[in-house]
C-alpha positions as CSV (number, residue, x, y, z in Angstrom):
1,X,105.6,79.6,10.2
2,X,106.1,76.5,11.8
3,X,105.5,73.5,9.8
4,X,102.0,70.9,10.9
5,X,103.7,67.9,9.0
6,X,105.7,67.0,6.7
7,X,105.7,65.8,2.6
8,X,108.4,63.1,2.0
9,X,109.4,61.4,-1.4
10,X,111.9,58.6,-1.6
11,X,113.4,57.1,-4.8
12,X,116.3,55.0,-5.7
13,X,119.8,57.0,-7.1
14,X,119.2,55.6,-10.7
15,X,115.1,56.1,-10.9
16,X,114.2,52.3,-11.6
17,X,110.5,51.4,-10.3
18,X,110.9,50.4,-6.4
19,X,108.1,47.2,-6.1
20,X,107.0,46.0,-9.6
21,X,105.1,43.3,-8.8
22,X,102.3,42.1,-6.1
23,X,104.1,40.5,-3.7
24,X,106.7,43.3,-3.9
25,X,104.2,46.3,-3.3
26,X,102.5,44.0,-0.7
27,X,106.5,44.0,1.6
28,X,106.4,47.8,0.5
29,X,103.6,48.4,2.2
30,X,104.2,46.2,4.8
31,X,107.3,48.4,5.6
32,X,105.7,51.3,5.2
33,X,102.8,51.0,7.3
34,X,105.1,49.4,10.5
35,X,107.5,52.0,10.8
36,X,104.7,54.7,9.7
37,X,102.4,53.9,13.1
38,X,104.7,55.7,15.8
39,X,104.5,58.9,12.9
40,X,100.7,59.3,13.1
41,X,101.2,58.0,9.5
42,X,98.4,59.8,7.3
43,X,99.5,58.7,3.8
44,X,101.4,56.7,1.6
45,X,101.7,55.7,-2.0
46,X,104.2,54.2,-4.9
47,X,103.1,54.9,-8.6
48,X,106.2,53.4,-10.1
49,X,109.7,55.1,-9.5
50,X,109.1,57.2,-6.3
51,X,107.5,57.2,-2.9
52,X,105.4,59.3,-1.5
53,X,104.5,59.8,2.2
54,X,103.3,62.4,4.6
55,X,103.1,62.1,8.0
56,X,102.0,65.2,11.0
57,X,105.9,65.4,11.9
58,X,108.4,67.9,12.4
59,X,111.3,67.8,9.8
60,X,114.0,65.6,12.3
61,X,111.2,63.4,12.4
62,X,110.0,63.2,8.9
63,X,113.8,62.9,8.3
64,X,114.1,60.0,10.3
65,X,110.7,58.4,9.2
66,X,112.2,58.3,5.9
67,X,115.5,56.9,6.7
68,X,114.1,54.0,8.6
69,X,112.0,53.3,5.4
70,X,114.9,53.5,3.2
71,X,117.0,50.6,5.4
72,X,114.1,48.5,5.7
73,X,112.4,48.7,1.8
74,X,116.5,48.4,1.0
75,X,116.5,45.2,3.1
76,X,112.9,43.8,2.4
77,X,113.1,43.9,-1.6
78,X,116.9,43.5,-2.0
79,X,117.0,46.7,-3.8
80,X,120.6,46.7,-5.7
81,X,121.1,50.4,-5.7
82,X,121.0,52.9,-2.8
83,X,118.4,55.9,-2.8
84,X,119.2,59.2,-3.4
85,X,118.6,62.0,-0.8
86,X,115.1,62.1,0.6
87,X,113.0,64.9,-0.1
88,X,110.9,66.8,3.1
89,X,108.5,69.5,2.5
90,X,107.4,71.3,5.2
91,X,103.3,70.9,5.2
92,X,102.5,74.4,6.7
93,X,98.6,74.8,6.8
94,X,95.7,72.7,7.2
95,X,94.5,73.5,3.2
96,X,98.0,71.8,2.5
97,X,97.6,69.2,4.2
98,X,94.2,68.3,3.1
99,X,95.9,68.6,-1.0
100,X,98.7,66.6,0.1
101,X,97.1,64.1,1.2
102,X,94.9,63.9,-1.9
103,X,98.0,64.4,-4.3
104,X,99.7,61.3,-2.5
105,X,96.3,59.0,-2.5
106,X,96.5,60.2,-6.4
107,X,99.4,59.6,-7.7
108,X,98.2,56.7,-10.1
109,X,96.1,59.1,-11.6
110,X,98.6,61.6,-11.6
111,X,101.3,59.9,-13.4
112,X,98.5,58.1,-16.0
113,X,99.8,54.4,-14.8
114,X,97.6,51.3,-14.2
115,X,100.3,48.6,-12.9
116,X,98.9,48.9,-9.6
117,X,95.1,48.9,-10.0
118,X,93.9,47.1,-6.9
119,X,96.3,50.2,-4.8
120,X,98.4,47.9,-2.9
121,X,101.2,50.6,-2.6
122,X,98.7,52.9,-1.2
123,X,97.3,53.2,2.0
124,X,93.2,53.3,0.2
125,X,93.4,49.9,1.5
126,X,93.9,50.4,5.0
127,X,91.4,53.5,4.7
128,X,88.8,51.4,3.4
129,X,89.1,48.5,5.0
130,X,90.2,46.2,2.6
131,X,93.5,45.2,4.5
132,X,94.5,45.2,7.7
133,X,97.7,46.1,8.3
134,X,97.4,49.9,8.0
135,X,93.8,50.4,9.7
136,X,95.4,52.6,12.5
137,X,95.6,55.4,9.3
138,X,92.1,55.6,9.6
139,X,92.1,57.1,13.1
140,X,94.9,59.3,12.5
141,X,93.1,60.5,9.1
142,X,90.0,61.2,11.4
143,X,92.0,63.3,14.0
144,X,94.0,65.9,11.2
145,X,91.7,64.9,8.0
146,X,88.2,65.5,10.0
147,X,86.6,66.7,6.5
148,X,88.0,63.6,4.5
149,X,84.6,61.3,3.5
150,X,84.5,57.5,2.2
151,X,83.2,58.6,-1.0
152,X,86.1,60.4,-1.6
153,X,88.6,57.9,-1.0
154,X,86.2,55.3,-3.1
155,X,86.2,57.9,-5.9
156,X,90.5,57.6,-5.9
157,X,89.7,53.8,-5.4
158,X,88.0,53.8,-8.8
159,X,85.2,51.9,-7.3
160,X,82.8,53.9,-5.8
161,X,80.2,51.0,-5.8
162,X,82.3,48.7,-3.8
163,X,80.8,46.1,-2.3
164,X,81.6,43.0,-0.3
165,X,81.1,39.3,-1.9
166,X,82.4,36.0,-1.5
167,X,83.0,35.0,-5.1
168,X,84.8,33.8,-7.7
169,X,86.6,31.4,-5.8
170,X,89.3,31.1,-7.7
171,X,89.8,34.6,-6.9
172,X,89.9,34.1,-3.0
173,X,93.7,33.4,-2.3
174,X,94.8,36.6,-4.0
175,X,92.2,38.6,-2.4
176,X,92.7,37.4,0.9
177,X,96.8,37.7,0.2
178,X,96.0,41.5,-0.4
179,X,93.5,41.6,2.7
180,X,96.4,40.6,4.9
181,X,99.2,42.3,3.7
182,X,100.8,38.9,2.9
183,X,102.8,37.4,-0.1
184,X,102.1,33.7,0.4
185,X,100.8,30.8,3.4
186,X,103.9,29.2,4.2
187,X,104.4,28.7,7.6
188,X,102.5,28.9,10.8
189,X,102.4,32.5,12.4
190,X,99.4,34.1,13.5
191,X,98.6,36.0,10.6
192,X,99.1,33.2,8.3
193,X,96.9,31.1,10.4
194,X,94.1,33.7,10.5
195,X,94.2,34.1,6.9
196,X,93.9,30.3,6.4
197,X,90.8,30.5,8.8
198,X,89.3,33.3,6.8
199,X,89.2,31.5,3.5
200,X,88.2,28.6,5.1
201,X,84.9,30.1,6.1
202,X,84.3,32.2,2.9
203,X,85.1,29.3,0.4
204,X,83.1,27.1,3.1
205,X,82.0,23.3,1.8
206,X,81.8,24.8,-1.4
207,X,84.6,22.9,-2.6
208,X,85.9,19.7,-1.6
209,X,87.8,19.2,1.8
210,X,90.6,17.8,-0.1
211,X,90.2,21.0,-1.9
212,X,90.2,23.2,0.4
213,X,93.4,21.9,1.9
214,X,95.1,22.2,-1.3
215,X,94.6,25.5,-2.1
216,X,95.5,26.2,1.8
217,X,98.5,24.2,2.1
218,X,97.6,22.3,4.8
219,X,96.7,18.6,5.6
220,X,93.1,17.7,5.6
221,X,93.0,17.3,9.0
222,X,94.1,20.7,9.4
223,X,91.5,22.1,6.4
224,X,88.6,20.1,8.9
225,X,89.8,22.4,12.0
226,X,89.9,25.4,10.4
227,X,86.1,24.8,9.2
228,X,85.1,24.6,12.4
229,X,87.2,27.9,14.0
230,X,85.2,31.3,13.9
231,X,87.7,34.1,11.7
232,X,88.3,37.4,12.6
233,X,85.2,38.9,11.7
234,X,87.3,42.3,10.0
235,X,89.9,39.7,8.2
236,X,86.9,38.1,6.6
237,X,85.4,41.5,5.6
238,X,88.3,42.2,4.2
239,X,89.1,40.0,1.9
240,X,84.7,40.0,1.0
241,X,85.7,43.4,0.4
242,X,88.7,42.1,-2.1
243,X,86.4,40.5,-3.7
244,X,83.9,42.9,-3.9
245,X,87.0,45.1,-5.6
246,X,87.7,42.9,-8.0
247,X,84.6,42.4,-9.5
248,X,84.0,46.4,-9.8
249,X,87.5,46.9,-11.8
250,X,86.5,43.8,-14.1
251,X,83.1,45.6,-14.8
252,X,84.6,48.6,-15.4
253,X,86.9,47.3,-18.2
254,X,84.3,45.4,-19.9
């Protein structure tokens, strides 16, 4: 029977835990998620130790899909010790498909671990619009996933009342960092400028202008502009969305 995709888990030779903090999961799935668009990328996720991915590709190109992620999370994180052999398991119906996908989207539940509660390593984020970088899963989960609903995946969020909001403030730099895929504001590439333009109009005048530059990095002349320039309307939602995430899981564990 000939395969419809393909089940692929990664892990280093010695077992340690591949991205361990924020900004490391964040350049995980940063990696991820580039070299996982040309695949038709449906999934991805890293508990702890192991990565999971599955992707509609034939076994050459699963092969090679995990390869390229291997040199690049190898390069990205500074990983000291190689991986071990890849594993590829031939997805060969459409009932498979449909539990692999909900096995990889699961896998914090699965292995009982909690490091990773706002699912950075995961692609939920991208499926629910609360980053960017991986929206293009969405369609590709629409064209092989038809039956897969937004409850579900806000039911493996572990925030099935998620909403979008605009507070705590002091909350907003993280959020929108998550929203973008990023790991800080340095610089001046377009991403980086559109997520400075996106905090700008959700913290508002709220806070001071001098503020507001702080927390952005910029010069208060710059922090003035950047009030004035309309945001990408999805960035914005996005990190609302953060937010909004936040504020579920801290009402949960009260």
């Amino acid at each position: 029977m000939m395969a419809i995709g393909h089940h692929i888990v990664m892990q280093l030779c010695d077992g340690r835990v591949l991205a361990a903090t924020p900004s490391t999961r964040r350049q995980l799935a940063r990696s991820v998620l580039t070299l996982g668009r040309d695949s038709e990328l449906l999934a991805f996720a890293q508990p702890d130790n192991h990565l999971h991915v599955v992707a509609p590709r034939d076994e050459g190109a699963s092969n090679e899909l995990a390869r390229r992620i291997e040199i690049s999370l190898s390069q990205v994180l500074a990983l000291p010790v190689r991986f071990a052999p890849a594993r590829c398991t031939p997805i060969l119906s459409q009932h498979h498909l449909s539990g692999a996908f909900r096995y990889v989207l699961t896998q914090n539940a699965h292995h009982g671990v909690d490091h990773d509660p706002l699912h950075e390593s995961t692609n939920l984020c991208d499926l629910l619009d609360l980053r960017l970088t991986g929206q293009y899963t969405r369609t590709n989960v629409r064209r092989y996933l038809p039956r897969i609903r937004r409850e579900q995946l806000l039911e493996w969020l572990g925030a099935p009342t998620l909403e979008p909001t605009d507070l705590p403030i002091d909350q907003v730099m993280d959020a929108a960092l998550s929203a973008s895929g990023l790991i800080n504001l340095r610089g001046s590439c377009p991403e980086v400028v559109a997520t400075r333009r996106a905090i700008a109009k959700i913290v508002g005048r709220r806070i001071p202008p001098g503020d507001l530059a702080t927390l952005l990095g910029v010069s208060s002349r710059t922090a003035f502009r950047l009030l004035r320039d309309s945001p990408d309307p999805r960035l914005e939602h996005a990190i609302r969305l953060q937010l909004g995430l936040r504020k579920c899981l801290r009402q949960r564990s009260q």
